[in-house]
Backbone as JSON Lines, residues from 0, in Angstrom:
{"i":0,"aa":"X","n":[21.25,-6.73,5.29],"ca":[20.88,-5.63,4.43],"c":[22.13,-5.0,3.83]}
{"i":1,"aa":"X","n":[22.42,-4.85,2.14],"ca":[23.3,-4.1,1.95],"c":[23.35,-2.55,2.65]}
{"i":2,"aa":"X","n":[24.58,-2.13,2.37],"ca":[24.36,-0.29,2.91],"c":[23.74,0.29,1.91]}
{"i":3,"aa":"X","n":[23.4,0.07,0.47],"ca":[22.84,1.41,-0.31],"c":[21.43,1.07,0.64]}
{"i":4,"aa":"X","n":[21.05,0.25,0.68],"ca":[19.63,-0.49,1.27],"c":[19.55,0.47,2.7]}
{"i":5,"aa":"X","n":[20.25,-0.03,3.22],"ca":[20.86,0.91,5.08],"c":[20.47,2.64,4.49]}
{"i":6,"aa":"X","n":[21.41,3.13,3.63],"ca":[21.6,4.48,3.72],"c":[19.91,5.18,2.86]}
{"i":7,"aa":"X","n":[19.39,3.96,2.35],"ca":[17.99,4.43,1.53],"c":[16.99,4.73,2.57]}
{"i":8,"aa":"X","n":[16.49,3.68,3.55],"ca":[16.3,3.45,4.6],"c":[16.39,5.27,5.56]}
{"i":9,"aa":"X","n":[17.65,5.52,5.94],"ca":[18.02,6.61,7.3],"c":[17.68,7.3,5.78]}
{"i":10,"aa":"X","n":[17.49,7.77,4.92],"ca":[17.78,9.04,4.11],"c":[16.26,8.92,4.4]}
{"i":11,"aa":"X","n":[15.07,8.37,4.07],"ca":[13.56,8.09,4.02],"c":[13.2,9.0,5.72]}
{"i":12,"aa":"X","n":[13.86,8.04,6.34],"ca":[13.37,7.88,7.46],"c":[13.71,9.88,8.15]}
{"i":13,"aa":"X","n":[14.84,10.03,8.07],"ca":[14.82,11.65,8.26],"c":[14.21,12.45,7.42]}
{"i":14,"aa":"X","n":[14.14,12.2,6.19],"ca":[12.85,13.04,6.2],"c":[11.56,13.19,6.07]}
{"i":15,"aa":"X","n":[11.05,11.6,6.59],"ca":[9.92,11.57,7.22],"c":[9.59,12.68,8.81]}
{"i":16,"aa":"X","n":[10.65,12.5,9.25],"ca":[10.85,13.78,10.72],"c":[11.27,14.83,10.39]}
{"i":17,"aa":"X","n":[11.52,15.34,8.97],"ca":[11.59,16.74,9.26],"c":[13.25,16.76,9.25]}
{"i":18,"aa":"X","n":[14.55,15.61,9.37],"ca":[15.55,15.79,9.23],"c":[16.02,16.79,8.18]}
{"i":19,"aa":"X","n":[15.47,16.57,7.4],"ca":[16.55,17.11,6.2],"c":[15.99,18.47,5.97]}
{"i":20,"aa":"X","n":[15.11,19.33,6.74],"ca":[15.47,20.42,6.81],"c":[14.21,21.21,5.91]}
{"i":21,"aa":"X","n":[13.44,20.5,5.29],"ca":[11.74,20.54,4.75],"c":[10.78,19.53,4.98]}
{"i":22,"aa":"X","n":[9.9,20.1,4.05],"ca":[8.26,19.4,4.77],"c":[8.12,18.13,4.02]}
{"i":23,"aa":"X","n":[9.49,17.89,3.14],"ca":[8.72,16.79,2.12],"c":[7.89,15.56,2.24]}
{"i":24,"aa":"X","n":[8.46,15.49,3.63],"ca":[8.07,14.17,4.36],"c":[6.62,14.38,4.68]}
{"i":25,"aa":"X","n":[6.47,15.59,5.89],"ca":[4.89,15.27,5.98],"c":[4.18,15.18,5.43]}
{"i":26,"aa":"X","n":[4.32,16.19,3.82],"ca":[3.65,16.27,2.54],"c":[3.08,14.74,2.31]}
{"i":27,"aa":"X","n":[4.05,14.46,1.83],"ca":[4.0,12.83,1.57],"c":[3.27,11.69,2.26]}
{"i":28,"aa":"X","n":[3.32,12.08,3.73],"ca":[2.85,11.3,4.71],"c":[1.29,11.89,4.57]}
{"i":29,"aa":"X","n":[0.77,12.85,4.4],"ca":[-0.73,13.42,3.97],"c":[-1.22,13.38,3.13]}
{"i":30,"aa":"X","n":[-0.35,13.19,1.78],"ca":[-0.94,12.87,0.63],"c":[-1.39,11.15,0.52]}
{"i":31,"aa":"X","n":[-0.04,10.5,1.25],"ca":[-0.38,9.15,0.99],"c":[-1.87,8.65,2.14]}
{"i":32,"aa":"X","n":[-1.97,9.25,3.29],"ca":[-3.1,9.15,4.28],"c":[-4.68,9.83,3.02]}
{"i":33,"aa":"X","n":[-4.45,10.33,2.42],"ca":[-5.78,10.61,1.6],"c":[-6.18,10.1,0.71]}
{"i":34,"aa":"X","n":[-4.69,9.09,0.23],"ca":[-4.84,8.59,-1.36],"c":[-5.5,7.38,-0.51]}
{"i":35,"aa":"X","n":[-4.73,7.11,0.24],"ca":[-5.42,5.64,1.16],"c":[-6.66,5.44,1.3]}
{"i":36,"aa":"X","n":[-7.06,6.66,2.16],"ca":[-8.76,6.81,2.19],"c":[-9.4,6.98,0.99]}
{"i":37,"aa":"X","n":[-9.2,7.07,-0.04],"ca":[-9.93,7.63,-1.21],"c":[-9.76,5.72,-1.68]}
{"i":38,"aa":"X","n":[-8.83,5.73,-1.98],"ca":[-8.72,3.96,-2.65],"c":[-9.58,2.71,-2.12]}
{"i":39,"aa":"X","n":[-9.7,3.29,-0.25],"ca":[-10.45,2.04,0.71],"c":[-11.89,2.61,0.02]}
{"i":40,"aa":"X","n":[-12.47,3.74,-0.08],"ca":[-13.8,4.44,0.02],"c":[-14.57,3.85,-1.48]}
{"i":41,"aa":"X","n":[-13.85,3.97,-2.53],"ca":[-14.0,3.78,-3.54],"c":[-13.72,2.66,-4.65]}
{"i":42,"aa":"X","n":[-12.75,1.93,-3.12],"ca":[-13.61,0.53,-3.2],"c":[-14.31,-0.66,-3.16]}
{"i":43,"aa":"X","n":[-14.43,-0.14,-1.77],"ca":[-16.03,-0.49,-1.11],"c":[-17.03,0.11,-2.48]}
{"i":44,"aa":"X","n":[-17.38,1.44,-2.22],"ca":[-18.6,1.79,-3.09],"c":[-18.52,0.88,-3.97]}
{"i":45,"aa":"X","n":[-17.46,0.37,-4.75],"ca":[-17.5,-0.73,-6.11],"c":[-17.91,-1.94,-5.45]}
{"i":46,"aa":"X","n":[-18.53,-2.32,-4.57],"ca":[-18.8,-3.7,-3.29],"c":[-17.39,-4.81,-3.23]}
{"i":47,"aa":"X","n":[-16.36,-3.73,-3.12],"ca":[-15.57,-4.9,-2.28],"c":[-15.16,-5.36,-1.24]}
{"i":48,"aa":"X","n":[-15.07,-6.11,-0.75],"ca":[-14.7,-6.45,0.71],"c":[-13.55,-5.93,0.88]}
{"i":49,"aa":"X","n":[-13.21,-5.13,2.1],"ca":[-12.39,-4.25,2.11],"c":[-12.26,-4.55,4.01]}
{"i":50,"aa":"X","n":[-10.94,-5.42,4.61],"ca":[-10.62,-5.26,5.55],"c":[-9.57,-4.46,6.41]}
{"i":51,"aa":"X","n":[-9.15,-4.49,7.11],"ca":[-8.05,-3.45,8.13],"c":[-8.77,-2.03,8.54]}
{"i":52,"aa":"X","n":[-7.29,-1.54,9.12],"ca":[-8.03,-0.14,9.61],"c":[-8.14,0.93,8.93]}
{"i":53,"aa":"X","n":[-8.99,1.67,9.03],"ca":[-9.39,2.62,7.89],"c":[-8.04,3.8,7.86]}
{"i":54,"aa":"X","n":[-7.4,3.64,8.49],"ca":[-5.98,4.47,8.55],"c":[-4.57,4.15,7.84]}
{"i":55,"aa":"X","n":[-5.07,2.98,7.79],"ca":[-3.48,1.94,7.67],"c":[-3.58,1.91,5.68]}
{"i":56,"aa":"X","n":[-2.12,2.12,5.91],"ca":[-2.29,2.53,4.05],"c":[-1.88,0.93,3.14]}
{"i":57,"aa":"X","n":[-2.09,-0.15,4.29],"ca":[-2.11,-1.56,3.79],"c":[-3.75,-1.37,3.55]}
{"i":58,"aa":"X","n":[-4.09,-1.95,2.64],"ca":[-5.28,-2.46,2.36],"c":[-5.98,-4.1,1.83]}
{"i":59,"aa":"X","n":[-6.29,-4.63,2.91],"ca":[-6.35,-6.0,2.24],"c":[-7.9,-6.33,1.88]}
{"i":60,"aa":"X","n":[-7.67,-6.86,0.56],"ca":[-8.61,-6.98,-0.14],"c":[-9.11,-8.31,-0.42]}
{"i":61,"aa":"X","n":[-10.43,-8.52,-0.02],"ca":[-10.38,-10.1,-0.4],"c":[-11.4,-10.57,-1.48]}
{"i":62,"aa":"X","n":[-10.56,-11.83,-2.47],"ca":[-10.87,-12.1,-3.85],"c":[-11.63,-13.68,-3.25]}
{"i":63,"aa":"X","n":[-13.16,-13.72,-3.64],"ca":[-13.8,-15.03,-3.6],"c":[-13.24,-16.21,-4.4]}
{"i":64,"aa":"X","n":[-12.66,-16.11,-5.33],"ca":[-11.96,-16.82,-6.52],"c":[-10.69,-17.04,-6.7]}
{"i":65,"aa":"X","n":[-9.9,-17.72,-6.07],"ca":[-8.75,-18.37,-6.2],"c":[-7.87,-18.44,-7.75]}
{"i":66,"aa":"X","n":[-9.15,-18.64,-8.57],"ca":[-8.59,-18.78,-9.75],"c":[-7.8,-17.79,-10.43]}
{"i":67,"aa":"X","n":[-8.62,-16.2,-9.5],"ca":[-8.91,-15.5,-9.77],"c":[-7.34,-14.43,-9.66]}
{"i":68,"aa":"X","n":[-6.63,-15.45,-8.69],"ca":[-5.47,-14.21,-7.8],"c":[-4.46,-14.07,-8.71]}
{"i":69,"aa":"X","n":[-3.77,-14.68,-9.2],"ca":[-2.8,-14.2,-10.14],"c":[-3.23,-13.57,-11.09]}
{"i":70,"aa":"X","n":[-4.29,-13.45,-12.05],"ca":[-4.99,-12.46,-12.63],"c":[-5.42,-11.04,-12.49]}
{"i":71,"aa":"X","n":[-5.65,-11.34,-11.34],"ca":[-5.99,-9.61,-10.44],"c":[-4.3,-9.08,-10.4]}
{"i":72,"aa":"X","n":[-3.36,-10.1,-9.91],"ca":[-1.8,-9.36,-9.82],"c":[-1.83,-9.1,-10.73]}
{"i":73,"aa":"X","n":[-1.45,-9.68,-11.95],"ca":[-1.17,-9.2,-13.42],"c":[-2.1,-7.86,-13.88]}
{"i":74,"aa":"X","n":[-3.1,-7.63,-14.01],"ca":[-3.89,-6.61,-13.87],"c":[-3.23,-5.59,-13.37]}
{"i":75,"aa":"X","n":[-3.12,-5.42,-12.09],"ca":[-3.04,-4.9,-11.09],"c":[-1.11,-3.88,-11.37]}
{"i":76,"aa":"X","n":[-0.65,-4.5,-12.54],"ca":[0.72,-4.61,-12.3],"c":[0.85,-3.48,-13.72]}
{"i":77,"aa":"X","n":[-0.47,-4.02,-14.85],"ca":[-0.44,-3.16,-16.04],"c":[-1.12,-1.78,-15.3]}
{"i":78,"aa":"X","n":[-1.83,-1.39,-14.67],"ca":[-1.97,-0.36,-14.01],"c":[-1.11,0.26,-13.12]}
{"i":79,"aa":"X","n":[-0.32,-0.06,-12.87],"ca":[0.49,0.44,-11.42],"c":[0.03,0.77,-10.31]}
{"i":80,"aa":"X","n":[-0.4,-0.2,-10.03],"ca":[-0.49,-0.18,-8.09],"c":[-0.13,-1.34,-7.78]}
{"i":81,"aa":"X","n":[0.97,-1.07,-7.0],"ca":[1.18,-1.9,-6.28],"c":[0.49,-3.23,-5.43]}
{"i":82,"aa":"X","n":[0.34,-4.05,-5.52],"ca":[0.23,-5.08,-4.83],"c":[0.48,-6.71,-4.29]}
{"i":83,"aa":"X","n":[0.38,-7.09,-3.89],"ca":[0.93,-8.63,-3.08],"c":[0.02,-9.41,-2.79]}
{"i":84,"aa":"X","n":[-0.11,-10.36,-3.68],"ca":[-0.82,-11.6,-4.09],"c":[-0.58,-12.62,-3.26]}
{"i":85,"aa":"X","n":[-1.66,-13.35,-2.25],"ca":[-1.58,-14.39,-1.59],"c":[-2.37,-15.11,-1.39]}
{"i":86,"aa":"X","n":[-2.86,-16.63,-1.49],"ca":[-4.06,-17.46,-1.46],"c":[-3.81,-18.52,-0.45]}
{"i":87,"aa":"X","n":[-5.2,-19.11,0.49],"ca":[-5.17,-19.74,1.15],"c":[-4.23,-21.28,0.79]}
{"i":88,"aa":"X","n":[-3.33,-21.76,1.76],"ca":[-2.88,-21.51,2.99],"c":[-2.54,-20.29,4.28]}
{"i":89,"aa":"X","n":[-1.7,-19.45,3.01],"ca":[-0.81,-18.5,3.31],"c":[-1.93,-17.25,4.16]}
{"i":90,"aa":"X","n":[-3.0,-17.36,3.99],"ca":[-4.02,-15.93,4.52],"c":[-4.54,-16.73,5.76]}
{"i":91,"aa":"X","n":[-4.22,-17.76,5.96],"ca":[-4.92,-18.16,7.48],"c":[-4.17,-17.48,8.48]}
């Protein structure tokens, strides 16, 4: 790991605990726990298969259509959200 990488890393990570002396972290850590739940909730209601734990701000989503996966990334990329595209082999 370079050090800007290292020092990005410990700068995150304290003030996720409260290091640096405000709340920004927990803020963050509550906002992202609601955006999570709101994204899993809503999209199920749209009927998608929607696995993991209802806590975990990974959400894996599964696409019946192969054809289908690099399309959904690209999509997925003009909107901005993040995500990580993978098709069987790789999901076993």
């Amino acid at each position: 790991m370079s050090p800007p990488v290292v020092m990005q890393i410990i700068a995150s990570m304290k003030m996720i605990m409260g290091e640096d002396g405000t709340d920004k972290g927990k803020k963050r850590l509550i906002a992202l726990a609601e955006n999570c739940k709101y994204f899993r909730q809503r999209l199920k209601d749209m009927g998608f298969i929607v696995y993991g734990h209802d806590a975990s701000p990974v959400v894996p989503l599964l696409l019946f259509m192969p054809a289908k996966i690099a399309a959904f990334g690209r999509e997925m990329l003009k909107r901005n959200v993040a995500v990580v595209v993978v098709g069987f082999p790789a999901t076993l």
